[in-house]
C-alpha positions, 0 to 999 in steps of 0.5 A: 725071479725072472721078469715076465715079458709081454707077448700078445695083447699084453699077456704074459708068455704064462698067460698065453700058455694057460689059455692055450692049454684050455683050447685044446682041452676043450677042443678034446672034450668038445671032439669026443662028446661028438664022437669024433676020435681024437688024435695025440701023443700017448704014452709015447705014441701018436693014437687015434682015440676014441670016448670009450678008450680008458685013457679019453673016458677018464679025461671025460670023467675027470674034465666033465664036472670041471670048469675053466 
């Protein structure tokens, strides 16, 4: 079992990954409720999408119930 480093403000290298996977979830929830396209990688190619693309609708229905 590998020891867990400290990294900022005594959080854990996990720790720090967690929080910024949540960011950027709602910072992609947030975009999209507003109707700002978001931009990423998808299925091996950067997109501009918006809400009502099937891949961003269903991370709208899969996150809208969802609380971190």
């Amino acid at each position: 079992m590998r020891p867990h480093k400290q990294a900022i403000h005594n959080l854990s290298t996990d720790e720090i990954t967690r929080l910024a996977k949540l960011a950027v979830t709602e910072a992609v929830l947030s975009n999209l409720r507003a109707g700002i396209p978001v931009t990423g990688m998808v299925d091996g190619r950067m997109q501009t999408l918006t809400a009502d693309h099937p891949v961003m609708a269903e991370f709208l229905r899969k996150h809208t119930h969802t609380r971190h």
